[in-house]
C-alpha positions in Angstrom: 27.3 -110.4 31.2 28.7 -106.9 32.7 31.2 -106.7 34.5 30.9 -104.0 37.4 32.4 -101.3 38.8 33.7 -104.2 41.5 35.5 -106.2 38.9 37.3 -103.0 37.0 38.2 -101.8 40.3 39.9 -105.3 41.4 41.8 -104.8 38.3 42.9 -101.8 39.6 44.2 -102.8 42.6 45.8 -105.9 41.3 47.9 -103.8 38.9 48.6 -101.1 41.8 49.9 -103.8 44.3 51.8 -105.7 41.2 53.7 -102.0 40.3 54.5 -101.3 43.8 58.0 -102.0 44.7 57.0 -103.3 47.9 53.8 -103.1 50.3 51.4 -100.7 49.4 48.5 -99.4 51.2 44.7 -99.3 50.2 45.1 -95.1 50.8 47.4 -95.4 48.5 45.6 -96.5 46.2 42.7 -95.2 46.6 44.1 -91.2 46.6 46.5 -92.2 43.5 43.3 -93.9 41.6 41.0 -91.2 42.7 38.7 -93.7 43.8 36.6 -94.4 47.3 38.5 -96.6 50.3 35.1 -97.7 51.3 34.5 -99.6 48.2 38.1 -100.9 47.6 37.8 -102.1 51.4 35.1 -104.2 50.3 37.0 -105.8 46.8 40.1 -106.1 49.2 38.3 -108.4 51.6 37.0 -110.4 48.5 41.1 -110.8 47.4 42.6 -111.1 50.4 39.6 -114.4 51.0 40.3 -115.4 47.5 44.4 -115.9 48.3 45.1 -113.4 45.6 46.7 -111.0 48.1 48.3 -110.8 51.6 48.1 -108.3 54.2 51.4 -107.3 55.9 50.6 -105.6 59.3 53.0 -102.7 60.8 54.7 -99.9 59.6 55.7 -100.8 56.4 52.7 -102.4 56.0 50.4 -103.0 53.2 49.5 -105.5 50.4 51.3 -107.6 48.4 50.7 -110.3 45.6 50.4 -113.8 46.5 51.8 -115.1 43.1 53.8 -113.4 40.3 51.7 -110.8 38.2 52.4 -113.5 35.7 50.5 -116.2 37.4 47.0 -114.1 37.8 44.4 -114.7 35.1 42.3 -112.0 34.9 39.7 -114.8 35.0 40.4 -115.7 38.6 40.7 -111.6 39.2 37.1 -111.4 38.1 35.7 -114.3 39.5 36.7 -113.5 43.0 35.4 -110.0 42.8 31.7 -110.4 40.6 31.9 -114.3 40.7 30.4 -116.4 37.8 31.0 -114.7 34.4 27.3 -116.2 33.5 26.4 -115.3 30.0 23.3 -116.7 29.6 20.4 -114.3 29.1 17.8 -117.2 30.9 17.8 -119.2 34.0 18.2 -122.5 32.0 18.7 -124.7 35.3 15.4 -124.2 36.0 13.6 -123.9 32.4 11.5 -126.9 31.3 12.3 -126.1 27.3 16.1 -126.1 28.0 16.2 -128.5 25.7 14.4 -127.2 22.7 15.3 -123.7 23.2 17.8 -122.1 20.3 19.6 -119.3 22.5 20.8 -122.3 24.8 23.8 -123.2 22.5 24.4 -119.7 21.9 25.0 -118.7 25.2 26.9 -121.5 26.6 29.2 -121.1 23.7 29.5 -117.5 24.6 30.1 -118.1 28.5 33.2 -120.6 27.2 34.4 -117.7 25.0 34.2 -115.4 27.5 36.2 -117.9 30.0 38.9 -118.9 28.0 39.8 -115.6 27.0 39.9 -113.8 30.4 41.4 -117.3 31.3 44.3 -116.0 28.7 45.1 -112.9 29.7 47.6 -112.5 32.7 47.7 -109.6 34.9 51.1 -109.4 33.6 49.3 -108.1 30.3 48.0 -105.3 32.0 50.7 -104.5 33.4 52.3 -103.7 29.6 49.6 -101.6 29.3 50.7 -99.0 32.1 
């Protein structure tokens, strides 16, 4: 599992729009992150469809969270922006020695790892961090 450019910039914005004092634009946060509009347009969709954000239209208008910073997992982050955190090296739905093979244990055991601790960690965290 990798997790892309798409999931470290979700990140981003999530912890952009939780500092903000109130709405905040995607310019915003693109100029102050140095990083492309185009592409955060794209990961902004994929939040604003996933209910992790809202859009407030207008003047003042901008993003907010749709929860406390303490009620994101970082797990749910991810997921909306690379979906599945997959782990597993094969395609084992569609392997005939799924059951014989000795990596399949291994990497289902790594995918649950993976889950519960991204499943832990609250944007809230991140925030600390800044």
């Amino acid at each position: 599992m990798k997790i892309s450019t798409r999931g470290r910039y979700a990140l981003i914005i999530m912890i952009n729009i939780a500092l903000s004092e109130s709405t905040i634009s995607l310019k915003d946060i693109a100029d102050k992150e140095e990083l492309p509009i185009k592409y955060l347009e794209k990961i902004m969709a994929l939040l604003v469809k996933a209910n992790l954000v809202k859009s407030i239209r207008g003047k003042q208008g901008g993003y907010v969270l749709v929860k406390s910073p303490s009620e994101y997992s970082i797990g749910e982050i991810l997921r909306a922006s690379e979906g599945n955190l997959e782990s597993r090296a094969c395609d084992t739905d569609n392997c005939n020695k799924k059951s014989t093979c000795p990596t399949v244990k291994f990497f289902d055991g790594l995918y649950k790892e993976i889950n519960e601790y991204v499943d832990n960690k609250m944007l809230s965290d991140l925030i600390k961090e800044v």
